[in-house]
N, CA, C and O atoms as a Maestro MAE file, in Angstrom:
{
 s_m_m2io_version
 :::
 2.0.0
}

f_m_ct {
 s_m_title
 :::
 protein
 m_atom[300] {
  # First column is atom index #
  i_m_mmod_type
  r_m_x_coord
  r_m_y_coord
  r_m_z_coord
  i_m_residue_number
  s_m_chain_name
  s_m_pdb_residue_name
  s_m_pdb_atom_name
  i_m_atomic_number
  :::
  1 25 3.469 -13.125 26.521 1 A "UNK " " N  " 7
  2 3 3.074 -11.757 26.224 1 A "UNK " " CA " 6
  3 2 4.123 -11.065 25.354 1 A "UNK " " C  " 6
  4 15 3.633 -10.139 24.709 1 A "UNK " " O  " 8
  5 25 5.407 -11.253 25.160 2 A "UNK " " N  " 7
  6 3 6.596 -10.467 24.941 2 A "UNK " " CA " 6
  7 2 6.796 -11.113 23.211 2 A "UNK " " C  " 6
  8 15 7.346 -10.405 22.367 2 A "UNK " " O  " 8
  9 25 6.159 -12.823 22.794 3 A "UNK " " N  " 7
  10 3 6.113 -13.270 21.964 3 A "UNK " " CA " 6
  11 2 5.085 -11.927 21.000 3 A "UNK " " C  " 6
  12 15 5.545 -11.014 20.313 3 A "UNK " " O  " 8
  13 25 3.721 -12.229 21.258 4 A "UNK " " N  " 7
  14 3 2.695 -11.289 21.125 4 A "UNK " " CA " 6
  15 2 3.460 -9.881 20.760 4 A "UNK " " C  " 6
  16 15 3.782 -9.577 19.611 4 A "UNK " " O  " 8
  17 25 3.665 -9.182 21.761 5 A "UNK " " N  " 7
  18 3 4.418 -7.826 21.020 5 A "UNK " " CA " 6
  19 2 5.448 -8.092 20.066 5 A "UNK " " C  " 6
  20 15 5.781 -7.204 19.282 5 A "UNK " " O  " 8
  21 25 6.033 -9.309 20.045 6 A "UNK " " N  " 7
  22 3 6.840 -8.718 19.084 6 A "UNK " " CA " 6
  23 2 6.265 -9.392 17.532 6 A "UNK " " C  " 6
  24 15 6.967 -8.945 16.625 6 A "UNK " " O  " 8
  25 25 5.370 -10.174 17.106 7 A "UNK " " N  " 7
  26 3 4.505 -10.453 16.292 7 A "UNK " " CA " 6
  27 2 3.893 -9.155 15.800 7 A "UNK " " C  " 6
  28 15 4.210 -8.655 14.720 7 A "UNK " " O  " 8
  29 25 3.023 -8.639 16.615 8 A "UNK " " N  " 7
  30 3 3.032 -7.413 16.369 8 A "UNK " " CA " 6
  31 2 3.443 -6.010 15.927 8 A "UNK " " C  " 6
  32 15 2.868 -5.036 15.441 8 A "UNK " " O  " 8
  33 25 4.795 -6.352 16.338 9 A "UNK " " N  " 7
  34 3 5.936 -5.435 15.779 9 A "UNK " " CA " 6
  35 2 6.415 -5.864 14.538 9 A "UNK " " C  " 6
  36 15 6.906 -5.028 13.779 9 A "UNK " " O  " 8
  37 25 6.356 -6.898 14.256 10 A "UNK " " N  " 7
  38 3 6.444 -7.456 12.540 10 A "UNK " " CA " 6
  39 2 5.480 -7.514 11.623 10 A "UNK " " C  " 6
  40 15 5.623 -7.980 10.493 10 A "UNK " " O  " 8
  41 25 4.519 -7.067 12.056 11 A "UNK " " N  " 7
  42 3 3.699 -6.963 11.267 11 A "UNK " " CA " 6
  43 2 3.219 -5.752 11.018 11 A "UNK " " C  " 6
  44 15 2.399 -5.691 10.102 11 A "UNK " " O  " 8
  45 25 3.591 -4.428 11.763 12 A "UNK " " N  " 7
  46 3 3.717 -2.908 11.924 12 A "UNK " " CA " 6
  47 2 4.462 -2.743 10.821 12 A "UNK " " C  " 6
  48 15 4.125 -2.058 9.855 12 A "UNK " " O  " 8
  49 25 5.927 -3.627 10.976 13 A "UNK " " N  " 7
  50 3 6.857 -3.044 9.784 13 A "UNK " " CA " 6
  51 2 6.844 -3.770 8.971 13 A "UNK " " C  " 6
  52 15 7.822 -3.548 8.258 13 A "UNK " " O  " 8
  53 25 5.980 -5.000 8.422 14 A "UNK " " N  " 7
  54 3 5.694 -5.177 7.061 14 A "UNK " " CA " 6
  55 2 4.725 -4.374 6.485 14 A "UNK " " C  " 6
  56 15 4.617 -4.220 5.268 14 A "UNK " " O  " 8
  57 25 3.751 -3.664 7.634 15 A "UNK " " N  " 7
  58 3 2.735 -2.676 6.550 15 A "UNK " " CA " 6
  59 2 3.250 -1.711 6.048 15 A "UNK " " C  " 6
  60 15 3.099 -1.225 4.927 15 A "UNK " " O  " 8
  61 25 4.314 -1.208 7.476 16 A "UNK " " N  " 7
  62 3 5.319 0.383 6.785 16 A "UNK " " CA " 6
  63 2 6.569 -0.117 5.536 16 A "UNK " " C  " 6
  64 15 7.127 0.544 4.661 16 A "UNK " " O  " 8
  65 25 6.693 -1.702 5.962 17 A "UNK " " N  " 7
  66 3 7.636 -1.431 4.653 17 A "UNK " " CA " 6
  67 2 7.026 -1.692 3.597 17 A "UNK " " C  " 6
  68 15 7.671 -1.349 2.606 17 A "UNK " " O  " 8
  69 25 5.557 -2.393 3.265 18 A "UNK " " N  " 7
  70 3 4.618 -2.039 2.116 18 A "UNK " " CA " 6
  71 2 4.202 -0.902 1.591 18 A "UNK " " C  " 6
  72 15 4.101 -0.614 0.399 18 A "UNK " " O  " 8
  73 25 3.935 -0.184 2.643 19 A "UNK " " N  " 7
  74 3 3.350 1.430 2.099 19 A "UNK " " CA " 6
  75 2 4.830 2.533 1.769 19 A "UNK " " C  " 6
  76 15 4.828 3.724 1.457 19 A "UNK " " O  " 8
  77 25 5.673 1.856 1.922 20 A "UNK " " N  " 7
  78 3 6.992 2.353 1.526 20 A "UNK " " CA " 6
  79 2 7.310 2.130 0.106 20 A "UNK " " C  " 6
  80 15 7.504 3.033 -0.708 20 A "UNK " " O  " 8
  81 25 7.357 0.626 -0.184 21 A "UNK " " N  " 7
  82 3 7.234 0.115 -1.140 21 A "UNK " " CA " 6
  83 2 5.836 0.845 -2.393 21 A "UNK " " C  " 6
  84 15 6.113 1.449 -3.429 21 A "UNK " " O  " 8
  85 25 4.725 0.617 -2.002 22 A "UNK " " N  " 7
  86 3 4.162 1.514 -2.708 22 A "UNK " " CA " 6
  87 2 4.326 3.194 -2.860 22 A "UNK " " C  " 6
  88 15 4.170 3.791 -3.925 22 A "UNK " " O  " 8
  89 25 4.582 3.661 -1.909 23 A "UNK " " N  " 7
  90 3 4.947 5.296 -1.829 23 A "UNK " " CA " 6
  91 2 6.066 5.332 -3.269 23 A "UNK " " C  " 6
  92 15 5.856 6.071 -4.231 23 A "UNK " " O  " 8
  93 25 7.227 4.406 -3.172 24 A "UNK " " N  " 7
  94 3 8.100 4.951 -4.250 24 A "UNK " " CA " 6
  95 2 7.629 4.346 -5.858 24 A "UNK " " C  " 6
  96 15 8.138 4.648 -6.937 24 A "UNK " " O  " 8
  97 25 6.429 3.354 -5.575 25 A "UNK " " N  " 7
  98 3 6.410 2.687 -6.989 25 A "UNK " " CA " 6
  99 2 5.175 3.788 -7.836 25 A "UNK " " C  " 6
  100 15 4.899 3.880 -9.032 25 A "UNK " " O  " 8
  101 25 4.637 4.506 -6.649 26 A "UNK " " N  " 7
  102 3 3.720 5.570 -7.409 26 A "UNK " " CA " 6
  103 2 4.652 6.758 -7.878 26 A "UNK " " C  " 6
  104 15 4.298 7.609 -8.694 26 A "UNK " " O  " 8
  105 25 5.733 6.716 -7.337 27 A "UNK " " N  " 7
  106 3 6.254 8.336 -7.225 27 A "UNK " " CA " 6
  107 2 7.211 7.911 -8.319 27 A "UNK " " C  " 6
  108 15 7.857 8.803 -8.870 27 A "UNK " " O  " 8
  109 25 7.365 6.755 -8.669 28 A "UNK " " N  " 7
  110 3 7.702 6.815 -10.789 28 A "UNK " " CA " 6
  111 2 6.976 6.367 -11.634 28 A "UNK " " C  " 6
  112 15 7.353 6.345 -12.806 28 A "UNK " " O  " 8
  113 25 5.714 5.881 -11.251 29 A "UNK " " N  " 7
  114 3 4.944 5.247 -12.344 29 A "UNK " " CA " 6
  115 2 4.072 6.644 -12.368 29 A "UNK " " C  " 6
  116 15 4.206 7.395 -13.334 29 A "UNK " " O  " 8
  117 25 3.245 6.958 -11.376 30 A "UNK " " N  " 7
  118 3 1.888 7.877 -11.446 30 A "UNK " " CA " 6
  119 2 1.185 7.005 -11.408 30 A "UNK " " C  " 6
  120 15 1.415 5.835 -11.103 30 A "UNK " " O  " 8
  121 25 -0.223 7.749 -11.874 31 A "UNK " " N  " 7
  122 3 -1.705 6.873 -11.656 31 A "UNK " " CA " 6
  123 2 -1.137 5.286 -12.390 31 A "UNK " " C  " 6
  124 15 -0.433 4.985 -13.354 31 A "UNK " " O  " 8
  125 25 -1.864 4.562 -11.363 32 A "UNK " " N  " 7
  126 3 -2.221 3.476 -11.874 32 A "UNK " " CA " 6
  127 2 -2.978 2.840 -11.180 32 A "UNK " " C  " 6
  128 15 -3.394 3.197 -10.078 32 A "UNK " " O  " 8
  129 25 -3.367 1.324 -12.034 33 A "UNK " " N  " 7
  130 3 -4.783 0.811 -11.106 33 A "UNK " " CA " 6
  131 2 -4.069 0.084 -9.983 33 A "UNK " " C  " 6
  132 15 -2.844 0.064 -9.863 33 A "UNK " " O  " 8
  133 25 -4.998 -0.559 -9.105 34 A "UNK " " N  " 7
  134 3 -4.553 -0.930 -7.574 34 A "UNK " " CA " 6
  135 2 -4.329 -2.403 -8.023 34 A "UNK " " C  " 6
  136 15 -3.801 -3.351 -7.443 34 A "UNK " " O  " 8
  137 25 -4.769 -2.310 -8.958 35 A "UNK " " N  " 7
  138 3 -4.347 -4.189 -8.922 35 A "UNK " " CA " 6
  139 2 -3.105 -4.307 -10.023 35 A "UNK " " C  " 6
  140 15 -2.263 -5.199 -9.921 35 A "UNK " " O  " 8
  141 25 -3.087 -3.620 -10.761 36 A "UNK " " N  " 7
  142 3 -1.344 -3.407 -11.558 36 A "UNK " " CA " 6
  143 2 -0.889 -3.196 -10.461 36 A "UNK " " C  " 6
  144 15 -0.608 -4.265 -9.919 36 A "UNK " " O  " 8
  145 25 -0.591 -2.032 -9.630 37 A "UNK " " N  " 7
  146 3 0.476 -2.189 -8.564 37 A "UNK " " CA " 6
  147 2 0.375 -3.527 -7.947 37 A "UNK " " C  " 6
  148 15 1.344 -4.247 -8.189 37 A "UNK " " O  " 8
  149 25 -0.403 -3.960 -7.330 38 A "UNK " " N  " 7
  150 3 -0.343 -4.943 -6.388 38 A "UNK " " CA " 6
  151 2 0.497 -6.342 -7.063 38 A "UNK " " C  " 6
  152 15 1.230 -7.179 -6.537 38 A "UNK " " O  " 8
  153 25 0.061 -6.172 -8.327 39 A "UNK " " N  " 7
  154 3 0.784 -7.268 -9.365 39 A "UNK " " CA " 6
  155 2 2.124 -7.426 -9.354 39 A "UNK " " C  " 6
  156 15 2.761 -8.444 -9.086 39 A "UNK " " O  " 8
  157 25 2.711 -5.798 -9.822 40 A "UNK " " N  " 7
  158 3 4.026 -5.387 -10.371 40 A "UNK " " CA " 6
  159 2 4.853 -5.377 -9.270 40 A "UNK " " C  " 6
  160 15 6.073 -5.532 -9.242 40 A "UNK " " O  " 8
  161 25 3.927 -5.140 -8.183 41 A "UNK " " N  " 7
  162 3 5.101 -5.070 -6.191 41 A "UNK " " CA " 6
  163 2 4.846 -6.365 -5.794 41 A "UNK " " C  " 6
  164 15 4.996 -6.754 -4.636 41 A "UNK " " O  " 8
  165 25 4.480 -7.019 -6.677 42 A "UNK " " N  " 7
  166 3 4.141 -9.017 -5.340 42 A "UNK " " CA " 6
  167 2 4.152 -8.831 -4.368 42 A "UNK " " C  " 6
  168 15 5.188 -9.136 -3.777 42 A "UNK " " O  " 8
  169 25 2.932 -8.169 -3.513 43 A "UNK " " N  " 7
  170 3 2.739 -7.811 -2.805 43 A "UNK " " CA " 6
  171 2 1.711 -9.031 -1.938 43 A "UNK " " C  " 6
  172 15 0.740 -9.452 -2.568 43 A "UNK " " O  " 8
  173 25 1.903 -9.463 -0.791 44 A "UNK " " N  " 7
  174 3 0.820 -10.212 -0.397 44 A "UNK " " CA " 6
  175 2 -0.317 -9.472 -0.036 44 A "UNK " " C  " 6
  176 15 -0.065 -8.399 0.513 44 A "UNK " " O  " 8
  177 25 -1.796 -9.823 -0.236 45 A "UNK " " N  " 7
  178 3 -2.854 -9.134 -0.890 45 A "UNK " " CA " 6
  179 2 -3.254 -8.080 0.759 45 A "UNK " " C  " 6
  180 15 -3.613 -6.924 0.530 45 A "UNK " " O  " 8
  181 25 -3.210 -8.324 1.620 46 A "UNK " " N  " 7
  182 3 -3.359 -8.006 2.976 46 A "UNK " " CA " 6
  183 2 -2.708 -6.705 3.522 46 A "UNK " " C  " 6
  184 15 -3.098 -5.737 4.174 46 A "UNK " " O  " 8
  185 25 -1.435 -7.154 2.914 47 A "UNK " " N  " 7
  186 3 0.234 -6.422 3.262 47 A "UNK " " CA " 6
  187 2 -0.435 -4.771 1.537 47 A "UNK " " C  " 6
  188 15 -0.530 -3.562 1.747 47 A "UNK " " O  " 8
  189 25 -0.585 -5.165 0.788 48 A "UNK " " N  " 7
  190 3 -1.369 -4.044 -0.142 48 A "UNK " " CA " 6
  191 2 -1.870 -3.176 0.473 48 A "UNK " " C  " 6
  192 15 -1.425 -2.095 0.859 48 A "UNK " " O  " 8
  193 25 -3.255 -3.859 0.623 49 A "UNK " " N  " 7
  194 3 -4.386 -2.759 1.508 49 A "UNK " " CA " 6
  195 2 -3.636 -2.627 2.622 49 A "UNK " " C  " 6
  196 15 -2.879 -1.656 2.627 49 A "UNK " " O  " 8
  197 25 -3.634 -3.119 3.282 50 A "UNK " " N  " 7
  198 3 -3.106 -2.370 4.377 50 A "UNK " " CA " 6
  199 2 -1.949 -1.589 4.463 50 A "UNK " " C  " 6
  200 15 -1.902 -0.816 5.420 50 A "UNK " " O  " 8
  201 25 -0.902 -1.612 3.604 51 A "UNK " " N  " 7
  202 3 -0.013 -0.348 3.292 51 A "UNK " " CA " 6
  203 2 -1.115 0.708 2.224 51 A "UNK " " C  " 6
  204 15 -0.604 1.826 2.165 51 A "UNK " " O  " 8
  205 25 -2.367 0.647 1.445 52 A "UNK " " N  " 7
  206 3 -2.337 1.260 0.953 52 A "UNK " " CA " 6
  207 2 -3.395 2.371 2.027 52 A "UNK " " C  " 6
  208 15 -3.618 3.576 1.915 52 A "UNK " " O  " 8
  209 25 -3.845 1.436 2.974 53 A "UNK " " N  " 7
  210 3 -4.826 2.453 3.888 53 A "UNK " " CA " 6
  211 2 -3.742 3.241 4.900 53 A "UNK " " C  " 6
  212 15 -4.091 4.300 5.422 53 A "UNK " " O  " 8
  213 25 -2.171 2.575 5.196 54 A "UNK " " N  " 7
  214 3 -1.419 3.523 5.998 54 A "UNK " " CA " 6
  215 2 -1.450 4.889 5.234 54 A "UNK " " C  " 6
  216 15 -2.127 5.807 5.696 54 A "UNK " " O  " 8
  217 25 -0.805 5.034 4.191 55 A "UNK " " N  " 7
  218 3 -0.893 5.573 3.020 55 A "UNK " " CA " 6
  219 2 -2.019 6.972 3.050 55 A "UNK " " C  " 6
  220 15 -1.755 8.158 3.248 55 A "UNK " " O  " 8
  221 25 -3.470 6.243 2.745 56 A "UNK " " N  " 7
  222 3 -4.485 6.942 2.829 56 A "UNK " " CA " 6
  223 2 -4.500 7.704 4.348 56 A "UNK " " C  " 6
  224 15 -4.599 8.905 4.599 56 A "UNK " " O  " 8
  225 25 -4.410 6.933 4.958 57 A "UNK " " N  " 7
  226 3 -4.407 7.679 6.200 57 A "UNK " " CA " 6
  227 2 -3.691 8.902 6.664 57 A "UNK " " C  " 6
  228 15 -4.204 9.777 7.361 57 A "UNK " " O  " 8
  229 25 -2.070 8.892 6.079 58 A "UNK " " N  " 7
  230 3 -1.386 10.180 5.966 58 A "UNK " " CA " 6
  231 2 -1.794 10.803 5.025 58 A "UNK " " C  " 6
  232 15 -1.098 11.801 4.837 58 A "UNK " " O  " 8
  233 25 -2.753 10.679 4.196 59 A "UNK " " N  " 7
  234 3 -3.416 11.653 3.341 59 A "UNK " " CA " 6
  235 2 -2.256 12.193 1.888 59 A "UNK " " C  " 6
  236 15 -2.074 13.281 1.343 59 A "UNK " " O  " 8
  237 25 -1.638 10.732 1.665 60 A "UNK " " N  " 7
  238 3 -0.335 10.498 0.385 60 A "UNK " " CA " 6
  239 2 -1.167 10.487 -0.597 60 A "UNK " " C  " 6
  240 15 -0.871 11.271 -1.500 60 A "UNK " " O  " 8
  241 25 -2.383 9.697 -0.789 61 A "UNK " " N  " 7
  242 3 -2.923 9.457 -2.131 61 A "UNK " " CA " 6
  243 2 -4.452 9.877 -2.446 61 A "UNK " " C  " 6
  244 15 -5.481 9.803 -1.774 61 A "UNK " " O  " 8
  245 25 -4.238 10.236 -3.436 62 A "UNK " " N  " 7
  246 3 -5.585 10.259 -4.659 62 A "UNK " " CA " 6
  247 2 -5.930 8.991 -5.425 62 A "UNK " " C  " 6
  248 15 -5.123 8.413 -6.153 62 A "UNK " " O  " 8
  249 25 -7.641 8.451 -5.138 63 A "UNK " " N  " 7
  250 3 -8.072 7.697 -5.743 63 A "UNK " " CA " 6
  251 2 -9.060 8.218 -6.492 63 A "UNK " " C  " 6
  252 15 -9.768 9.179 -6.190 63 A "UNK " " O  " 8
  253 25 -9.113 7.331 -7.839 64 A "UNK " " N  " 7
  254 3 -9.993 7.868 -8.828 64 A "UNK " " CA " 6
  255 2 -10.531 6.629 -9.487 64 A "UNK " " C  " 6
  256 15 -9.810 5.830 -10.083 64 A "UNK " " O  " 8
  257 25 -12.640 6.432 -9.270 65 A "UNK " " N  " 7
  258 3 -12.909 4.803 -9.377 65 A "UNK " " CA " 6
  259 2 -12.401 5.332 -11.569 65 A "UNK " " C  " 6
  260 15 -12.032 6.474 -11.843 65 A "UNK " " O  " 8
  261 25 -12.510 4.450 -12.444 66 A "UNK " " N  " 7
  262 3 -12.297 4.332 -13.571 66 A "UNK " " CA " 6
  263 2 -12.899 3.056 -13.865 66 A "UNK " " C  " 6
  264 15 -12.507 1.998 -13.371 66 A "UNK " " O  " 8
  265 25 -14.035 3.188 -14.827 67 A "UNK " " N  " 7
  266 3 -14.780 1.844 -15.324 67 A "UNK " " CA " 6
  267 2 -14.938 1.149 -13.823 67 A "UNK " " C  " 6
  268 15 -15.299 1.646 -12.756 67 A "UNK " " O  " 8
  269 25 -14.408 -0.575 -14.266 68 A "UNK " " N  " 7
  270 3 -14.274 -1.400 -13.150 68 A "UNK " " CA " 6
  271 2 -13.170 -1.319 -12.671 68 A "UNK " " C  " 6
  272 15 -12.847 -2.322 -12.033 68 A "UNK " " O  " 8
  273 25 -12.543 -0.637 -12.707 69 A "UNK " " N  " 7
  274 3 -11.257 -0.235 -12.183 69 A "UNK " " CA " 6
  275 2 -10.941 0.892 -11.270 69 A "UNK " " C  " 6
  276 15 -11.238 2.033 -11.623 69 A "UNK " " O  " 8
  277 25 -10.060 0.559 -9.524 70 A "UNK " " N  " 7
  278 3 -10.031 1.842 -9.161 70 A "UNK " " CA " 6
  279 2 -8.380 2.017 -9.249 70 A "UNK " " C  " 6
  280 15 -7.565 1.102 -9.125 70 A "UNK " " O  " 8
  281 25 -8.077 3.483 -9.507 71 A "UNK " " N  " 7
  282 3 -6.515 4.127 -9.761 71 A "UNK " " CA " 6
  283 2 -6.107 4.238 -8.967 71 A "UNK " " C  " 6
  284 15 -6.896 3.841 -8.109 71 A "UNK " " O  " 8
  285 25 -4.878 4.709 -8.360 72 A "UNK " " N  " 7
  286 3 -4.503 5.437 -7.395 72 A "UNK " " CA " 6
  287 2 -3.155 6.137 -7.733 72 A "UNK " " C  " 6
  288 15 -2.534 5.789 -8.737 72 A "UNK " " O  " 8
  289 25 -2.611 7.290 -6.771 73 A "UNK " " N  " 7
  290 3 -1.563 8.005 -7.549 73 A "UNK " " CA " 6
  291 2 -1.060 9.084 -6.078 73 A "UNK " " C  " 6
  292 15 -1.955 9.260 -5.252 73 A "UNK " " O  " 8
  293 25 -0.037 9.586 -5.867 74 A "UNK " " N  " 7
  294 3 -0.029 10.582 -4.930 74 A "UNK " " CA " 6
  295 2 -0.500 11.805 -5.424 74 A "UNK " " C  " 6
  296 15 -0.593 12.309 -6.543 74 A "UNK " " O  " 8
  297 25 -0.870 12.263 -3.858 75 A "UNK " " N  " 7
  298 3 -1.338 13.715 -4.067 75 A "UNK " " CA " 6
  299 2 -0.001 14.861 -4.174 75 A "UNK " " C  " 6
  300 15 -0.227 16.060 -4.341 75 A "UNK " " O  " 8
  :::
 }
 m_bond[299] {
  # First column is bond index #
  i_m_from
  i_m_to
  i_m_order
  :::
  1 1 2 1
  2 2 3 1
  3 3 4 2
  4 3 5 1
  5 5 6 1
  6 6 7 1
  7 7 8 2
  8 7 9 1
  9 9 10 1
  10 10 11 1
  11 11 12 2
  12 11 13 1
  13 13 14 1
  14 14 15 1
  15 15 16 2
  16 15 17 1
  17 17 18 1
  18 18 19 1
  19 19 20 2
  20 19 21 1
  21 21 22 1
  22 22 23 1
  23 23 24 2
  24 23 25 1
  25 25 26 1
  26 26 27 1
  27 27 28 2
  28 27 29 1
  29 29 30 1
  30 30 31 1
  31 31 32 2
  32 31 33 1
  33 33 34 1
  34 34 35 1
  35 35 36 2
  36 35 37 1
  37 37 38 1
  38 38 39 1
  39 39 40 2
  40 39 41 1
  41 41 42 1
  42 42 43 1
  43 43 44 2
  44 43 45 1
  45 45 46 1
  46 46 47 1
  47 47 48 2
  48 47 49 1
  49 49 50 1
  50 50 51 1
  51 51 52 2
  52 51 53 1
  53 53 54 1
  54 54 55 1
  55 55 56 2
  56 55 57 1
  57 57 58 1
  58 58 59 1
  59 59 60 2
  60 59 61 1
  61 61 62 1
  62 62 63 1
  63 63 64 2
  64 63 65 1
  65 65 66 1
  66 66 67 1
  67 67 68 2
  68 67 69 1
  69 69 70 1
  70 70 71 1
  71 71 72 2
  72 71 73 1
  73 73 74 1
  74 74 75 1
  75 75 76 2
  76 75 77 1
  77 77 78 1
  78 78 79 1
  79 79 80 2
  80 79 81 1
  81 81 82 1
  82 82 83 1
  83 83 84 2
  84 83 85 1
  85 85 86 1
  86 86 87 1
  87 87 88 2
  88 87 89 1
  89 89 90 1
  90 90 91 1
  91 91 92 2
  92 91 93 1
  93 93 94 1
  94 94 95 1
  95 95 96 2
  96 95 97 1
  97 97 98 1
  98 98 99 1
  99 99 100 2
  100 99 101 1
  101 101 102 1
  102 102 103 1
  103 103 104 2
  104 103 105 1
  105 105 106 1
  106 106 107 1
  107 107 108 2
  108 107 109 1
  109 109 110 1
  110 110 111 1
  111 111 112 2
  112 111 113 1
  113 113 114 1
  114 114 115 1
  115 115 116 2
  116 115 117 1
  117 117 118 1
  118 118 119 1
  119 119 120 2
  120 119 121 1
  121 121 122 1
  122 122 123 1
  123 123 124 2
  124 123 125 1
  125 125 126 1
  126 126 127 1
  127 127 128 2
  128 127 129 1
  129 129 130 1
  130 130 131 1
  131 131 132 2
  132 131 133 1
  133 133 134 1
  134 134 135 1
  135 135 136 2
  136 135 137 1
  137 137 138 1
  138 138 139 1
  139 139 140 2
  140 139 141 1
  141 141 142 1
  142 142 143 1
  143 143 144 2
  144 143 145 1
  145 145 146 1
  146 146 147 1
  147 147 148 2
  148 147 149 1
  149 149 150 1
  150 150 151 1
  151 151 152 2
  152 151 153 1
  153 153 154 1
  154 154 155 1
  155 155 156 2
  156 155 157 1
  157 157 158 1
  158 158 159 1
  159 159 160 2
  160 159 161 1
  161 161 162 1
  162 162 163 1
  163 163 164 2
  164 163 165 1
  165 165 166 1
  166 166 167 1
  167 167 168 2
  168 167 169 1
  169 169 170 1
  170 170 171 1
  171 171 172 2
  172 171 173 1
  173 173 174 1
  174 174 175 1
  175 175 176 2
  176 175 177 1
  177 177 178 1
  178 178 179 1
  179 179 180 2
  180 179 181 1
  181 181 182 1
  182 182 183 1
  183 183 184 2
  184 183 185 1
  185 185 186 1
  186 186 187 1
  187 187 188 2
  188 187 189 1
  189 189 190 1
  190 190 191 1
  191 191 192 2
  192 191 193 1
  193 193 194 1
  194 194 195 1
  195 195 196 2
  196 195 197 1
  197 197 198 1
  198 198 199 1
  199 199 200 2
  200 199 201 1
  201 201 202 1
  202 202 203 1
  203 203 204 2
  204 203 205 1
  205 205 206 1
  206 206 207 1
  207 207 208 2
  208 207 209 1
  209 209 210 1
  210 210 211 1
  211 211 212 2
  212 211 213 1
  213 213 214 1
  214 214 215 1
  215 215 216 2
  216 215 217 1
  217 217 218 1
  218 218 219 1
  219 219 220 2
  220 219 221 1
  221 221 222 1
  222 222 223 1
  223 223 224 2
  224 223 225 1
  225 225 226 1
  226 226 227 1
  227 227 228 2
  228 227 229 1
  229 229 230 1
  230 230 231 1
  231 231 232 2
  232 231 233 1
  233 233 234 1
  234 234 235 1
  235 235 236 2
  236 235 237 1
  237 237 238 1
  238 238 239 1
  239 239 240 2
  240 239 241 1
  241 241 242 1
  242 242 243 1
  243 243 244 2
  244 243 245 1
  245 245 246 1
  246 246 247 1
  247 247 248 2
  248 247 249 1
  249 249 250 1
  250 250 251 1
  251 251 252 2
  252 251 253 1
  253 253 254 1
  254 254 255 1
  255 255 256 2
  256 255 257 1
  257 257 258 1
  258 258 259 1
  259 259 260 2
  260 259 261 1
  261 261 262 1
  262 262 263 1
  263 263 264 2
  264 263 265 1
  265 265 266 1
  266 266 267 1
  267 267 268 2
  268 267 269 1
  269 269 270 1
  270 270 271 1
  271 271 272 2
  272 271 273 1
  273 273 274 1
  274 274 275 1
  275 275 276 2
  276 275 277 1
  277 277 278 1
  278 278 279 1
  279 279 280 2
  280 279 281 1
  281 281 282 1
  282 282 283 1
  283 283 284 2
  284 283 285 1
  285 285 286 1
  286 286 287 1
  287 287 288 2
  288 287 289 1
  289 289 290 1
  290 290 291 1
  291 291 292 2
  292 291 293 1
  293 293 294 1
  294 294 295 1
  295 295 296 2
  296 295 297 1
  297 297 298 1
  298 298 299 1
  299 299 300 2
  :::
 }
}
């Protein structure tokens, strides 16, 4: 059980240190698309979304769809 929590706990702070990681790569680039970031942060694809929905969830970012492309940027 104690294995389990702490799996868990590593994987809490790879999403917070992803959505960290994205928090500062928006706050010098600005808008950009979700898959340039995801590119430019080598980000594993999971560890992305899911820092980018922590993210959304504190209500950090503005998305905007564009063509086939969606942006994103802080609010």
């Amino acid at each position: 059980m104690a294995r389990v929590k702490d799996e868990k706990k590593g994987i809490q702070e790879q999403i917070i240190e992803s959505a960290g990681q994205i928090y500062n790569y928006l706050s010098n680039k600005g808008e950009v698309s979700i898959s340039k970031m995801k590119k430019d942060l080598s980000l594993n694809e999971n560890f992305a979304e899911m820092g980018l929905g922590w993210l959304s969830r504190e209500d950090k970012l503005e998305y905007t769809q564009k063509a086939k492309s969606v942006t994103v940027k802080l609010r």
